[in-house]
N, C-alpha and C positions, 0 to 999 in steps of 0.2 A: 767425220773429221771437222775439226774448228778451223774455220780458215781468216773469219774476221772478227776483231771485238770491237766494242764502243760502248762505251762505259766513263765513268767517274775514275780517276787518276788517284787511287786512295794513300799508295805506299809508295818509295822509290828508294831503292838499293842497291848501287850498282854491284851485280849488273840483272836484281829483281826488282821486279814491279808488282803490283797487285793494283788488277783493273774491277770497279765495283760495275757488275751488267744487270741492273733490277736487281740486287740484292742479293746476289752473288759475287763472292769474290775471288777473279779468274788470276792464281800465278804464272806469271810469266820472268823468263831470262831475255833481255834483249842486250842487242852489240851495244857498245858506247856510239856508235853513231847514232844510232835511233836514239838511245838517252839521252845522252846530248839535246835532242830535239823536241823531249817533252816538255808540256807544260805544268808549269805548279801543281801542286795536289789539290784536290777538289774540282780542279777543270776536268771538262769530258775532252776524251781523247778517246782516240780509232786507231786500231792498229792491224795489218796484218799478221796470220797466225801462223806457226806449223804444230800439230801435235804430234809426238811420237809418242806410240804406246810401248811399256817393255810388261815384261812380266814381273817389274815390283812399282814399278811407278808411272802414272800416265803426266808425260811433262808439255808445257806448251813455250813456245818460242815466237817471239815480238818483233816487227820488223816496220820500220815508217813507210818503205817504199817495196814496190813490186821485185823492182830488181836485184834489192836485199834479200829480200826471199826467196826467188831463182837462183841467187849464187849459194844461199846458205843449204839448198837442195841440193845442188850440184856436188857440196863439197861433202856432204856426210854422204853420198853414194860412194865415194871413195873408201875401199879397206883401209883401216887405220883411222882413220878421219870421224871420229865423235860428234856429238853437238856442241859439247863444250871448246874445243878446239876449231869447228869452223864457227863459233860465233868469238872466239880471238882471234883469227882470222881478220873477223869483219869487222872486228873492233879496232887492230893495225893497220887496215887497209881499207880504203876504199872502195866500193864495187867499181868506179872506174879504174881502179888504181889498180886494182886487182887483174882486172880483165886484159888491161896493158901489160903486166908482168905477165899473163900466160900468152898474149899473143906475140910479145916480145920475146916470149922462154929466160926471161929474167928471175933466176933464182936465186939470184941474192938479195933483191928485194922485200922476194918471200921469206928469207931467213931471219932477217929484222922483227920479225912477229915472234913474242915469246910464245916456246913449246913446237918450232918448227924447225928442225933443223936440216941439214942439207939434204941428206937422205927424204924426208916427210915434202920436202921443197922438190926438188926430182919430179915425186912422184905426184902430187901436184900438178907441175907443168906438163907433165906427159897426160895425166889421166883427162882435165881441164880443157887440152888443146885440142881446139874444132868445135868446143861445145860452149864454153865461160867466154872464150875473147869471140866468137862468132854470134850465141846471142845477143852481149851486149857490147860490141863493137859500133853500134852508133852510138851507146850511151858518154864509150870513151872519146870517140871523136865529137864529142860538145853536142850531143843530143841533149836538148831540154827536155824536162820531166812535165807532164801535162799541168795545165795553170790551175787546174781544181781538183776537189776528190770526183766531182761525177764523173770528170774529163780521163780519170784514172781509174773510175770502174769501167767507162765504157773503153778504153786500151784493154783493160782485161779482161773482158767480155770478147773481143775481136782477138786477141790473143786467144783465147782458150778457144775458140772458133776455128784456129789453124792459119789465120791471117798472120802473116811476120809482121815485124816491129816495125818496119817500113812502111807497109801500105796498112795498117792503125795510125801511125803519124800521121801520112798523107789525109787519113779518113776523119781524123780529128780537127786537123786544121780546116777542115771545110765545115765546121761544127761551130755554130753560135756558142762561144764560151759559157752560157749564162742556161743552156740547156740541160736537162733532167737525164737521168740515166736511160730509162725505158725508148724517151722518146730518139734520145743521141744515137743509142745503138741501132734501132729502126732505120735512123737518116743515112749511118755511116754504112749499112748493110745495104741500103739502096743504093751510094754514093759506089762503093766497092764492089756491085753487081755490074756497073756500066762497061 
C-alpha cells in the first residue's frame, strides 16, 4: 500500500492532482481542504495516501494531515459511503467540524454537504459515534497539530504503536522541536516507558 508521497506538485485540478516522485507521476483526488493548502506547481510537496484497489482501477487519495485521513477511513468503512462522497465530505467539513457534529449527533449539519442527505446523515452519526468524535475529540477541543512534519511522523509512529493521542501529545511536547524522526521517536518511547 501507498501511504506517503513527496514529490514535485506537477498538475492541480480540483479535486486532482498529479504528484512527480523521480519521474513518476502519482494521481491523486484530494478534499478542497488539502487543495486549498497546496503549494504552486513545481514546488515539492508530501502528502499522505490512501490507495484503494477495485478490480478496474487502482486509485489513490491525498490528504495534508493525519486526521484527514483517519476520518476519510472512517467514512468509506460505512455501507453506502464511497471515496468520492467521503472526500465531499471532507471538502464541506472540517475534520474538526466534522467530529463535533457526530459527537454532537448534529445532522443537520451533515446535510449542508452536497450528496448527503437525511437519511445518508443518520447513518453517519450513528455508524461514526464512539469512533470519528472519540479519536479526534482533542483535535475538536483546540488540539494543535504538531509544529513540524518530523514532529507529525513521530505522532504517527506512536500512534501506530497503540499509544492514544493523548500521551503522543504529551510525548511530543517533551521533544526538542528541531529533532529528527528516528532519534524523536527513540526519546518519546523512552519518555512514555517511565
Amino acid at each position: 500500500m501507498i501511504g506517503k508521497l513527496s514529490g514535485t506538485l506537477l498538475e492541480k485540478s480540483p479535486p486532482q492532482i498529479v504528484i512527480d516522485c523521480h519521474g513518476v507521476g502519482y494521481e491523486l483526488e484530494v478534499p478542497m481542504s488539502t487543495f486549498y493548502g497546496l503549494p504552486a506547481l513545481g514546488a515539492p510537496v508530501a502528502l499522505l495516501a490512501h490507495q484503494v484497489v477495485r478490480e478496474d482501477a487502482h486509485l489513490l487519495y491525498g490528504f495534508a494531515t493525519a486526521p484527514e485521513r483517519l476520518a476519510f477511513r472512517q467514512l468509506i468503512k460505512i455501507a453506502g459511503i464511497g471515496p468520492r462522497l467521503a472526500l465531499s465530505i471532507l471538502s464541506g467539513l472540517s475534520v474538526a467540524e466534522l467530529a463535533q457534529a457526530v459527537t454532537a449527533q448534529d445532522g443537520a449539519r451533515l446535510i449542508k454537504v452536497p450528496g448527503v442527505g437525511k437519511k445518508t446523515a443518520d447513518r453517519l452519526l450513528l455508524e461514526l459515534k464512539g469512533k470519528l468524535g472519540a479519536d479526534l475529540g482533542p483535535l475538536s477541543a483546540g488540539r494543535t497539530l504538531p509544529a513540524s512534519a518530523a514532529q507529525a511522523d513521530i505522532e504517527q509512529a506512536l500512534l501506530a504503536l497503540g499509544y492514544n493521542e493523548r500521551e503522543a501529545a504529551a510525548a511530543l511536547k517533551a521533544l526538542p522541536p528541531e529533532l529528527g524522526v528516528s532519534e524523536g521517536i527513540k526519546l518519546a518511547l523512552k519518555a512514555l516507558a517511565r
